[in-house]
C-alpha positions in Angstrom: 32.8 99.8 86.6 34.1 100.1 90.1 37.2 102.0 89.3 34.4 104.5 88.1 31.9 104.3 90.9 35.1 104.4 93.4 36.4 107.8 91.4 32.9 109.3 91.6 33.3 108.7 95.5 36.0 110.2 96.1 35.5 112.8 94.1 32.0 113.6 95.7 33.9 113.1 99.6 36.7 115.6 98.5 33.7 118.4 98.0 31.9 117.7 100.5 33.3 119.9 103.5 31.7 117.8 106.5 33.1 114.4 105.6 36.6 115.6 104.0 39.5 114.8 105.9 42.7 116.9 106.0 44.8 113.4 105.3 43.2 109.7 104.2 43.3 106.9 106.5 46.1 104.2 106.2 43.4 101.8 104.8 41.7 104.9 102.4 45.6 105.5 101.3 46.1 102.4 100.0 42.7 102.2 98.5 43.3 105.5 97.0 47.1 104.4 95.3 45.1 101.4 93.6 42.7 103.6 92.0 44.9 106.0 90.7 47.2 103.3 89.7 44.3 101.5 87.9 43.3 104.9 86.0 46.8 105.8 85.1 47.0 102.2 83.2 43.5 103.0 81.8 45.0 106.7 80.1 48.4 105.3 79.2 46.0 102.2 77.5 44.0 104.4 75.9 46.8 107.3 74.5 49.0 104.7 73.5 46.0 103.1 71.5 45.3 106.4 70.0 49.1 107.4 68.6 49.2 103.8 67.7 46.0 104.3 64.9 46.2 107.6 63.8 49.4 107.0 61.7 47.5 103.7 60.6 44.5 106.0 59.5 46.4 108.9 57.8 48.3 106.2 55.8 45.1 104.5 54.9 43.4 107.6 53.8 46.8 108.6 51.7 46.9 105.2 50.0 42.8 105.8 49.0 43.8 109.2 47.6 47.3 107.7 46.0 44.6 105.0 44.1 42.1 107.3 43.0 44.3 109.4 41.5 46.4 106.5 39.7 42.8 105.2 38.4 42.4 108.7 37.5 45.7 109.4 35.4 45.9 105.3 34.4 42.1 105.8 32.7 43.8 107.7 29.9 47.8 106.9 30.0 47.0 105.0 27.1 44.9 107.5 25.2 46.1 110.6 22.9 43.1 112.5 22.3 43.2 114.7 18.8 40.6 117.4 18.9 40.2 119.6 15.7 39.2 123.2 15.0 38.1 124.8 11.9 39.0 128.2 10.4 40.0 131.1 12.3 39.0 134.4 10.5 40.0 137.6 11.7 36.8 139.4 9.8 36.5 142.9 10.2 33.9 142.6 12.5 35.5 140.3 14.5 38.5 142.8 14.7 36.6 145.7 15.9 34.7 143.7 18.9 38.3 142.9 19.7 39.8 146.2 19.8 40.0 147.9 23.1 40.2 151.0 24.5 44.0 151.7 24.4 44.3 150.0 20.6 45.3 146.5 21.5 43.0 143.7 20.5 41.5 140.5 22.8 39.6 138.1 20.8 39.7 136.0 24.1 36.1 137.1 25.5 34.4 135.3 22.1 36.3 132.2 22.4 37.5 131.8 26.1 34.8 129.4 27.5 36.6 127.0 24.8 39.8 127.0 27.0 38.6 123.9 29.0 38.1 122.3 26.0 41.3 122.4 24.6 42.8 121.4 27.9 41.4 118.3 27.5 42.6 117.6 24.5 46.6 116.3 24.1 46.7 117.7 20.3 44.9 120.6 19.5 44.9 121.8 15.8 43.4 124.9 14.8 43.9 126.8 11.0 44.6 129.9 11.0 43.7 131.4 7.6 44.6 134.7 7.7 48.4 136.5 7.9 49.1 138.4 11.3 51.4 140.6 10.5 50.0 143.8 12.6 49.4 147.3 11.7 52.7 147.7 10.0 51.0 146.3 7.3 47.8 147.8 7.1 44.8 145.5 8.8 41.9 144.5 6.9 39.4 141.6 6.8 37.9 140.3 3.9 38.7 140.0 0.8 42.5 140.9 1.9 43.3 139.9 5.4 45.8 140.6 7.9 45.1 140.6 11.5 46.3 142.6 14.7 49.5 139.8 16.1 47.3 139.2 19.0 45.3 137.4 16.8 47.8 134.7 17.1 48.7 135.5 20.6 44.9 134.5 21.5 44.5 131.4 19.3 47.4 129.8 21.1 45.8 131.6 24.9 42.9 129.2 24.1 44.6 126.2 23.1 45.9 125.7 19.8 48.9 123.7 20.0 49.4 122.9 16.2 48.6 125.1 13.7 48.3 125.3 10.0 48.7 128.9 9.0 49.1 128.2 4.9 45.8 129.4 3.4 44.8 131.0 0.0 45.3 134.1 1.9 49.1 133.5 2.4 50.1 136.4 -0.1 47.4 138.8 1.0 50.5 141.4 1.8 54.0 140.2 1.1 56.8 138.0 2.2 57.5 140.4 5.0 53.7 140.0 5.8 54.5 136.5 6.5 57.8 136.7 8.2 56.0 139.2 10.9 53.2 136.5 11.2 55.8 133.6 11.7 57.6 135.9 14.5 53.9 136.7 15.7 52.9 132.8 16.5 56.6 132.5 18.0 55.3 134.6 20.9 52.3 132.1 21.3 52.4 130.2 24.3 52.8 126.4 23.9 52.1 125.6 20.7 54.0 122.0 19.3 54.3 123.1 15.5 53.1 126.1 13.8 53.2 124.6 9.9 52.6 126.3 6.5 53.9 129.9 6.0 58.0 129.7 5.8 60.9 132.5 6.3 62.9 131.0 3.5 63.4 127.9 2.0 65.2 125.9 4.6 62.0 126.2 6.2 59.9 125.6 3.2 61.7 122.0 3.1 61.1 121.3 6.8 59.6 118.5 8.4 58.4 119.1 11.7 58.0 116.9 14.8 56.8 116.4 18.6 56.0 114.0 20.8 53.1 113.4 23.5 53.4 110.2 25.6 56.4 108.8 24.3 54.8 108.7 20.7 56.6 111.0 17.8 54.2 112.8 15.4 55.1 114.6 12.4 52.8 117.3 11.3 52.7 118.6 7.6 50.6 121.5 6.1 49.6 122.1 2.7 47.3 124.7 0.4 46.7 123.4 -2.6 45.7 126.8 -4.4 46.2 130.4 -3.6 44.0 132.9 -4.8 44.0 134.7 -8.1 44.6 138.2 -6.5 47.3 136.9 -4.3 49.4 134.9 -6.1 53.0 133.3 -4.9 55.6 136.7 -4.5 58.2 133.5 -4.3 58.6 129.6 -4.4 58.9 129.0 -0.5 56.6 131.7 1.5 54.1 129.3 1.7 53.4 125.1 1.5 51.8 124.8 -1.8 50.9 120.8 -2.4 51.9 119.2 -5.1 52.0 115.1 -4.3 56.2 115.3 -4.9 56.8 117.9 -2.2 54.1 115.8 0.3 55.7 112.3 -0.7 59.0 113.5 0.1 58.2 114.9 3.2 56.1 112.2 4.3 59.4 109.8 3.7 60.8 112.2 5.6 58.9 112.0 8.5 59.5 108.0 7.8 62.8 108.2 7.9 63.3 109.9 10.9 61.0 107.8 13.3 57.8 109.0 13.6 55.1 106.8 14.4 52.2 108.9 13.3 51.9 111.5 10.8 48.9 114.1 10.7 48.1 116.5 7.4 46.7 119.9 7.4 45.6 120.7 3.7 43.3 122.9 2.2 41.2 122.5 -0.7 37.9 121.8 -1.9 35.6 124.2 -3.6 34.1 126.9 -1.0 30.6 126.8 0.9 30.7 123.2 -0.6 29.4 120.1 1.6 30.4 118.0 -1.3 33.4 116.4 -1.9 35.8 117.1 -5.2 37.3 114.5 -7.2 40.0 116.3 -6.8 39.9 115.8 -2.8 39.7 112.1 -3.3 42.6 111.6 -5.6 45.1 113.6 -3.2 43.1 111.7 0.5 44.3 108.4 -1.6 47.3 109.4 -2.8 48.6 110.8 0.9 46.8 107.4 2.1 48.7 104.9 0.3 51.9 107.8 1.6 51.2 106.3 4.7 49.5 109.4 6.4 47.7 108.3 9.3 45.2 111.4 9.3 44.1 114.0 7.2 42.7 117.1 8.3 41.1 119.0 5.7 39.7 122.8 5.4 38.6 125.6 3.1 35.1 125.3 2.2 34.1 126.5 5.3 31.8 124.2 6.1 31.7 120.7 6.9 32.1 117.9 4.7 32.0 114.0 5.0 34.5 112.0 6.5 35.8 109.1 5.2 38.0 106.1 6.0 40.7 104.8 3.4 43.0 101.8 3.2 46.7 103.2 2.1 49.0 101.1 0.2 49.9 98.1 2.3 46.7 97.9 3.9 47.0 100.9 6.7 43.7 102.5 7.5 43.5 106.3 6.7 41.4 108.8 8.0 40.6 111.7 6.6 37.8 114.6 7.6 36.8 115.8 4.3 36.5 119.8 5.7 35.9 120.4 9.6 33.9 123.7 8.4 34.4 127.2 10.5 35.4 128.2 14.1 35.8 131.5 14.8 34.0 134.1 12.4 31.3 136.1 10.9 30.0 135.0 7.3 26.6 134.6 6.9 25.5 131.3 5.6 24.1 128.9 8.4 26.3 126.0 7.1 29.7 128.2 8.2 27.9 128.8 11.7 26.9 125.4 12.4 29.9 123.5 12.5 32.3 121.4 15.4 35.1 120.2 17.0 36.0 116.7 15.9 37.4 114.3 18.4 40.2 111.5 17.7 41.6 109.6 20.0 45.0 107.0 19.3 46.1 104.1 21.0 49.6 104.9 22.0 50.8 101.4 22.0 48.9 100.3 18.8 49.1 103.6 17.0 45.6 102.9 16.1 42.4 105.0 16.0 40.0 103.8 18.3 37.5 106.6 18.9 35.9 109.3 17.3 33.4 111.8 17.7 32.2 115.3 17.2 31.5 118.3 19.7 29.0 120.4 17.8 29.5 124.3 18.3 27.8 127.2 17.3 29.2 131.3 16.3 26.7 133.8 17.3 26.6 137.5 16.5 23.4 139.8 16.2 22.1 142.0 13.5 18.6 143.6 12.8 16.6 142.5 9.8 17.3 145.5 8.4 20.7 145.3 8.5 21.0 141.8 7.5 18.9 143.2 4.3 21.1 145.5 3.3 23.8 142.8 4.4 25.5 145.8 6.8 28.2 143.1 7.7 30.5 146.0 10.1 26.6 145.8 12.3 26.9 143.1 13.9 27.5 142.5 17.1 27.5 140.3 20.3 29.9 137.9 18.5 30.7 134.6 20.5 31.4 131.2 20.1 29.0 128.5 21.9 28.7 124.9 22.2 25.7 123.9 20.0 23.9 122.4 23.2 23.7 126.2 24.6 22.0 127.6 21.7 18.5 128.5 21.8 16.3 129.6 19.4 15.8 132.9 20.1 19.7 133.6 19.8 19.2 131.9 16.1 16.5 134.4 15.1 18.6 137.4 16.3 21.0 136.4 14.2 18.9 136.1 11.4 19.7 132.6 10.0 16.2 131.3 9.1 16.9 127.9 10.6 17.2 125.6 13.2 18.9 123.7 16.3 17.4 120.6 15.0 18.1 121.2 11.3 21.7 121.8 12.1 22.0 118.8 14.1 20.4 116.4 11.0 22.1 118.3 9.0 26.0 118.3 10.6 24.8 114.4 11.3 23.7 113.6 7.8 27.1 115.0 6.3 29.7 113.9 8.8 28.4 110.0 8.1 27.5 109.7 4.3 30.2 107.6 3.8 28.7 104.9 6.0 31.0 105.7 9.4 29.0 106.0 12.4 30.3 109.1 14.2 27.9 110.2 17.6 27.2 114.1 17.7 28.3 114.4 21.3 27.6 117.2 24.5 30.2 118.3 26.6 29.6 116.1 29.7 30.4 112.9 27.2 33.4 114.6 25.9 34.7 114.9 30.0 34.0 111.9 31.2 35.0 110.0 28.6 
């Protein structure tokens, strides 16, 4: 341009000590104001174009991130994901990993990769099985449990967020075993309901509720046996089923608006894939109730699932047993085991998705040990995803099985009764 060439000029004139005058001509004066004048316009052009598209830009990059963040929060506003876990057992082995140094316990390092898991879930039930009533009343693992309170403290650290704690077990100790294990899951961070061992029975006789997106739940827990060396010290330490007490509740629960009611009950006849007679007549009887979904536990191990119409024609599911989560028995069937998935429609109420996270508990013995069936030997205890087991783990553990068995297995038992449920990794279970 000739503003530029004009510029260059001057500017090489003005250095150059032979040709530079002390002031411009008349003529080179006025040439000079017209080509400052002409860049002046050029800069003030130019800055004014620049302050004029940088707000235009940030608000454009803002209104990107504002939509991919509404896609992101909109892909599930619709969506209340269940997600299910299995037993908790404080076995002594279990108990003595978790003890540390200064006598506390922290069951968090064998269950803490979970944590992200359980985050992405907006119900997360767990069943605690044992009482945690601390050393106050004398801790022991199997066949008489009662764990350290931290116990509790560490189920609800990783996620559980309703929680059945009526088991067999419930009279292990005594009522004020109970009432310290009540107070204990009262310090647990965030749970929604904590269901099955009562104070008194005002409690006993409660039905209780949340809600997560604008939809109310009501969550019930039931045993249905307790066992012969513990037997009820009272008629309301803990929720003992009989299909009176779960009608009434259920009406209940009716009665007082909500939209979807879960069950936690356990039966069933231990290290049993079947399913009872017994199971069926109560899954039909809280079906035609109008119980939306039934969460069932005890066996240990996994059992099939099933779907049932109710009385009026409203679709009930129930899982049969979810099997184990955190423990050390031996068989591989109460090792092998998962997290079912459920996911509701929040407008519809309905089911529309379900699944299963396979997982895996690990701990290490030698033969030997495992021989003589050493159970306070083992060691290395931790809770896996199913996808991160390898065989060599399984071998140190001494299971005489494997990853693929498991997988036909857990496959075989979750569909015999004709649903189509997909084993799925974690990756699926995230980006879904």
């Amino acid at each position: 341009m000739v503003e530029e060439k004009v510029d260059l000029n001057l500017q090489e004139n003005w250095n150059n000590p032979v040709e530079r005058n002390p002031l411009p001509t008349k003529r080179g004066h006025k040439k000079l104001l017209i080509v400052s004048a002409i860049v002046l316009l050029l800069i003030a052009g130019g800055t004014a174009l620049m302050f004029k598209q940088k707000p235009a830009d940030k608000t454009a990059s803002n209104t990107s991130k504002s939509s991919k963040t509404a896609q992101t929060t909109d892909k599930h506003a619709n969506r209340i994901r269940v997600l299910m876990a299995g037993d908790f057992i404080a076995h002594d082995s279990i108990n003595s990993q978790a003890k540390q140094p200064d006598g506390s316990f922290d069951y968090m390092p064998m269950i803490k990769d979970f944590t992200p898991i359980f985050a992405a879930a907006d119900i997360r039930f767990c069943h605690d099985a044992n009482l945690n009533g601390g050393a106050a009343f004398t801790l022991g693992g199997y066949p008489k449990f009662n764990s350290p309170t931290e116990f509790a403290r560490d189920m609800g650290k990783v996620g559980c967020n309703i929680i059945a704690t009526g088991s067999n077990h419930s009279f292990d100790r005594n009522q004020a075993a109970i009432d310290a294990s009540i107070e204990a899951w009262k310090q647990s961070p965030n749970t929604l309901a904590v269901v099955g061992q009562n104070h008194d029975q005002a409690q006993h006789d409660t039905v209780n509720y949340f809600t997560i997106k604008g939809v109310k739940f009501a969550f019930l827990a039931y045993t249905t046996y307790l066992n012969l060396d513990a037997p009820a010290q009272n008629d309301y330490g803990v929720n003992v089923y009989s299909n009176d007490y779960a009608a009434k509740q259920i009406q209940t629960a009716k009665d007082n608006g909500a939209k979807i009611i879960i069950t936690s009950i356990r039966w069933g006849t231990e290290y049993s894939g079947d399913v009872s007679a017994s199971q069926k007549t109560t899954a039909q009887f809280l079906a035609d109730q109008g119980v939306d979904l039934i969460i069932g536990h005890g066996s240990h191990v996994l059992e099939p699932v099933a779907q049932l119409s109710g009385a009026g024609g409203k679709k009930s599911l129930v899982w049969y047993s979810i099997g184990n989560f955190l423990n050390t028995q031996e068989p591989p069937e109460t090792l092998f085991n998962g997290l079912p998935v459920v996911d509701f429609d929040k407008s519809t109420l309905q089911i529309t998705n379900m699944q299963f996270l396979p997982i895996y508990q690990h701990y290490e013995w030698t033969a030997a040990q495992a021989k003589a069936d050493d159970i306070a030997s083992r060691t290395n205890i931790h809770m896996y995803l199913l996808e991160q087991a390898t065989q060599a783990m399984i071998d140190a553990q001494q299971l005489h099985t494997t990853i693929a068995a498991q997988k036909d297995r857990i496959s075989s038992t979750l569909n015999a009764d004709g649903l189509k449920i997909p084993l799925i990794t974690s990756k699926q279970y995230y980006d879904e």
